[in-house]
N, C-alpha and C positions, 0 to 999 in steps of 0.2 A: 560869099560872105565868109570871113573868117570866122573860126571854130571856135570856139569859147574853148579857155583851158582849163585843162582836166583837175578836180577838185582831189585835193589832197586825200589821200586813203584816211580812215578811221580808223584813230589806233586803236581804239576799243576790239572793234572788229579785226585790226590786223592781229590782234593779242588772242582773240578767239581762235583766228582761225589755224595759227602756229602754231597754239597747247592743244587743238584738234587735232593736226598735222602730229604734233610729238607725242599724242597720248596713241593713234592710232600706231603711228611705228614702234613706242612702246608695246604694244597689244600683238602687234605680231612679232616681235624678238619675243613677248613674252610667252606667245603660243606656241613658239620653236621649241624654246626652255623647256617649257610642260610637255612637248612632244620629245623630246630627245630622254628626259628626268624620268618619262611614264615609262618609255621603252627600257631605260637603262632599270630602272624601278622594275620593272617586270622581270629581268632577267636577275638581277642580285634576288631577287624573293623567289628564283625556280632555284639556285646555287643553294638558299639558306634552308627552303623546303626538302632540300635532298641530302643536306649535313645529319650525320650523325655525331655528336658528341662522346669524346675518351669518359670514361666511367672517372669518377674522382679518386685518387687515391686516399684523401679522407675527404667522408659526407661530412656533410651538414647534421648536424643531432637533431633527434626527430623530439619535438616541441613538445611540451608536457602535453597531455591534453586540456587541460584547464587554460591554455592562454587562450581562450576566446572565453571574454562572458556571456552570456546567457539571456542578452537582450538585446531584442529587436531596436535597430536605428543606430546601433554602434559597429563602425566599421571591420572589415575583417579583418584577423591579424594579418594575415596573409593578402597583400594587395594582389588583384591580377591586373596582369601587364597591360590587360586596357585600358586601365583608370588610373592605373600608377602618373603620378604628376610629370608631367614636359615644359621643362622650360630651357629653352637655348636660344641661339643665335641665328639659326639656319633658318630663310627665308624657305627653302627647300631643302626638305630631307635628304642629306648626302647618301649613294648610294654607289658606296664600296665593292668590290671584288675581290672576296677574300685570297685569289690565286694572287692578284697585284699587293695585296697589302704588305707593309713593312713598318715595321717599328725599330727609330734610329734612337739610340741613348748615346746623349756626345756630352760635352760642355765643359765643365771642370770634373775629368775624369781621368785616371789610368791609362784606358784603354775604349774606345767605339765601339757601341753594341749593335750590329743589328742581327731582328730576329723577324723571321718570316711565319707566317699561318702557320705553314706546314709544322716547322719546329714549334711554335707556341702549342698547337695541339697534341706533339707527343712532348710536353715537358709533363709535370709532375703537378694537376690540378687539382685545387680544393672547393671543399663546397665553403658555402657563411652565409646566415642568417645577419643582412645589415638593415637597418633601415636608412630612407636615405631623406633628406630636408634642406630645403631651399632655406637662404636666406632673405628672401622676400616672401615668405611665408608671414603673415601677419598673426597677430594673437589667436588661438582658436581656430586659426586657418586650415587649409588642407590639403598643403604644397607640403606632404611628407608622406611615406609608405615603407613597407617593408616586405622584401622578397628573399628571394635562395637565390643568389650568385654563385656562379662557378669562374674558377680566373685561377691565375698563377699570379702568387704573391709578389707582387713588386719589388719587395727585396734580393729577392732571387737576382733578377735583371738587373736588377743596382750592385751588388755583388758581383757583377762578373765583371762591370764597366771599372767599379771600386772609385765611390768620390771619393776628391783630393779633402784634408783637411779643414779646407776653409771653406768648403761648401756648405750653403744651409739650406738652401730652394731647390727643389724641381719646377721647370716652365713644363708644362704638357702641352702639347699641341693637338688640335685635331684638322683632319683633312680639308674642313673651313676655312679654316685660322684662325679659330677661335684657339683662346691661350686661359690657363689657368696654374696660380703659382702655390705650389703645396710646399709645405715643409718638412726637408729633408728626414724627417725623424719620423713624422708620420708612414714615414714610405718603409721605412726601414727597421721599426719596432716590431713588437708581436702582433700587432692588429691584424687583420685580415684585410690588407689593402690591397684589391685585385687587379689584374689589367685582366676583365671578365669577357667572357665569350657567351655564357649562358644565365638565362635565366627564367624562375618557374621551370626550370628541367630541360628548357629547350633552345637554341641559338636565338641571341641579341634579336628583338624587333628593330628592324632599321632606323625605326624612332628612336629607340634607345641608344643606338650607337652600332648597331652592326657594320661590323665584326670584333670590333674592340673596344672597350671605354673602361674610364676608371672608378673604382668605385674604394673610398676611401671612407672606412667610420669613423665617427666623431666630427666628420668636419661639414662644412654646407656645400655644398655642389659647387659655388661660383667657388671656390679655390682646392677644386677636389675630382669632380664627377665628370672629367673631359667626356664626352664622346666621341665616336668614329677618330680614336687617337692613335698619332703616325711616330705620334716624336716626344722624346723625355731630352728636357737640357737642364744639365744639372748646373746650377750657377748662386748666387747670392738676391737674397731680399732687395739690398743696395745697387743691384746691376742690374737687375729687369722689372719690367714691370705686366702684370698679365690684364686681362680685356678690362675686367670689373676694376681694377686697385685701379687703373687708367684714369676711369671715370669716379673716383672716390671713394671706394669700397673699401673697407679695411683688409691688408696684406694678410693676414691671418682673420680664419673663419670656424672657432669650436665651435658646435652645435650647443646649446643654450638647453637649460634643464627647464622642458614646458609641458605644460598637460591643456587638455581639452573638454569641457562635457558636448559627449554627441546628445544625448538624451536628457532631461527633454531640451527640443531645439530652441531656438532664441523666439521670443514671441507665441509659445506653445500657451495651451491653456488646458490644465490636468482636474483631475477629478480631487477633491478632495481625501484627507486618509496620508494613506500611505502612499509616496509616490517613488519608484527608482529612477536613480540619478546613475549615469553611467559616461565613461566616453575613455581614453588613450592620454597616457603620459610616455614623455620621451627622455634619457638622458645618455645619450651613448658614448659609451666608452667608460663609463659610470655604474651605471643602472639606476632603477628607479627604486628606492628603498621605501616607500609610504607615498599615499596622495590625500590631503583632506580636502572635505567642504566645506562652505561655509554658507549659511542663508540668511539672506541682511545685513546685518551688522554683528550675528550672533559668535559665535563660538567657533572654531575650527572644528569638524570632527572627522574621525578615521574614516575613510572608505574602507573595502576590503580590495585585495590585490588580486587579479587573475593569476595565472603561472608565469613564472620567469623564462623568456626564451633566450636571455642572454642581455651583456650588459650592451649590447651593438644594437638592440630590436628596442622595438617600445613596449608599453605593458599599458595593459588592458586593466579597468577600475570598477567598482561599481558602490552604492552607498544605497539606504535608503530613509530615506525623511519622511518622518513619523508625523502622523496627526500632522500634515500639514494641513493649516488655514486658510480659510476664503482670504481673496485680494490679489496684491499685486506684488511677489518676489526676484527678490533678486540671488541667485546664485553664483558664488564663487569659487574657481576650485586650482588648488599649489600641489605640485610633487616635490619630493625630499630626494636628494643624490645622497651618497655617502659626505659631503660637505655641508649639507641640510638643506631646510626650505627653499624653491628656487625666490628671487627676487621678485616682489610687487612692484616696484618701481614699475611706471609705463615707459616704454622707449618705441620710438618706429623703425622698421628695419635697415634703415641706413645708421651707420655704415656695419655692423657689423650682426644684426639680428634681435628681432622683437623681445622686447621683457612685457611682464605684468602678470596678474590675474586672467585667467577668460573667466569672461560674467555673462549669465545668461537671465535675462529676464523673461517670467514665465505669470501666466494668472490661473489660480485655482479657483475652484468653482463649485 
């Protein structure tokens, strides 16, 4: 008897069993990855555990002691590197050797820089108190911090290469290929713009960028904060374009004069009386010159200010509302730069960073 012919496969079933078949050899390249990333990871963190850092030839100023206020729920001025915000591109944490590293400055230059570990450690390092803030940091959010960097000023390095006249951009690169396009002026003014090796006193967390990353005040990370960075190419706004502008982001990234209340948190429910209102304003490269509140719809009134750590840091606020009332309020709270109140307007942080009030509603009781 002849055989009955054979019924056509099920694509359904063929489609299952090929994203099976693909996810499964995905699963092992990916386990190769994590095994090769964990080994190489293990040994970049016995190099970085056994670094000693050159002393600075100028510290960092040691912070009044009044820049922390005096209540509980408000962050420290002083972020530590565990909590401090990560945001990049790196599906896997790169995990450099600092013997292999190099940094190449090319582009619209003089002269080709490069400069090795070794030399970047006996140059002439400084300390800086910067804070540093995402541009996808929403109102109120808490994609920003602030730490002690140690680095040699980027001008130095831009200085030796000496941009042509028509240059207005730095491309950074990091050993990813993640790319971030700064402006020339930023790099090369008085700021404290590093290519950092240390921070909180001790060599880069690989998260952060170990062995090198940049750290530029005043501006937002996506056109500033490369980490694990190999490469500066000096060029124009109109000639390149870096990862974020790609995708829409505005070419240029100031950091935006915002404050925050930590205290009390959104949804909180307080005792009646007297209640403190506390939390961080930011305006770097500025400072933060005043912060009010407002509750309702009523009046603006002065907070008082913690200490100044400088106009690169944030500054720390507090207030307190008097007889407050049973019910249900609304808090709002602005800092003032030396150009004054920052903007109420609401904006969302495309393309170039959040504006508004932070408002926190709260019920007394």
């Amino acid at each position: 008897m002849p055989s009955e012919p054979a019924l056509p496969p099920d694509p359904s079933r063929r489609g299952f069993l090929l994203a099976a078949s693909l996810a499964a050899a995905l699963g092992v390249v990916g386990l190769a990855v994590g095994r090769v990333a964990g080994a190489a990871g293990r040994g970049v963190q016995a190099v970085r555990e056994g670094l000693r850092l050159p002393r600075p030839v100028r510290p960092a100023p040691a912070p009044p002691p009044d820049v922390q206020v005096a209540v509980a729920g408000v962050d420290p001025w002083v972020t530590p590197p565990a909590t401090f915000y990560r945001i990049d591109t790196a599906l896997v944490v790169p995990q450099v050797d600092p013997a292999t590293w190099r940094l190449r400055v090319h582009g619209l230059v003089e002269r080709e820089v490069e400069l090795t570990w070794d030399e970047l450690l006996a140059s002439d390092l400084v300390e800086a108190w910067v804070t540093l803030a995402c541009v996808s940091n929403p109102v109120g959010g808490d994609l920003v911090g602030n730490q002690r960097w140690l680095g040699l000023p980027v001008r130095e390095v831009l200085a030796r290469a000496v941009p042509t006249a028509d240059a207005d951009m730095v491309l950074s690169r990091s050993v990813d290929g993640f790319t971030a396009s700064t402006p020339l002026d930023a790099l090369t003014d008085d700021r404290d713009a590093l290519l950092a090796v240390g921070m909180d006193g001790a060599p880069l967390p690989p998260e952060h960028g170990f062995p090198v990353r940049l750290v530029v005040p005043g501006l937002y990370g996506y056109v500033s904060a490369t980490k694990w960075v190999t490469e500066l190419e000096v060029t124009r706004f109109d000639a390149a374009e870096a990862y974020w502008t790609q995708r829409g982001w505005s070419q240029r990234g100031p950091v935006k004069t915002q404050s925050r209340i930590d205290v009390p948190r959104a949804g909180a429910t307080v005792p009646a009386g007297d209640v403190v209102v506390a939390g961080t304003a930011w305006a770097q490269g500025r400072g933060v010159t005043g912060v009010q509140v407002r509750v309702d719809d009523g009046p603006w009134q002065d907070a008082e200010l913690a200490g100044d750590g400088g106009v690169d840091t944030w500054r720390q606020w507090r207030w307190t509302w008097r007889d407050a009332g049973a019910g249900g309020h609304r808090l709002h709270v602005r800092a003032s730069d030396p150009q004054g109140p920052q903007t109420g307007a609401r904006q969302g942080v495309v393309p170039d960073g959040a504006t508004g009030y932070h408002r926190v509603d709260v019920t007394v009781v």
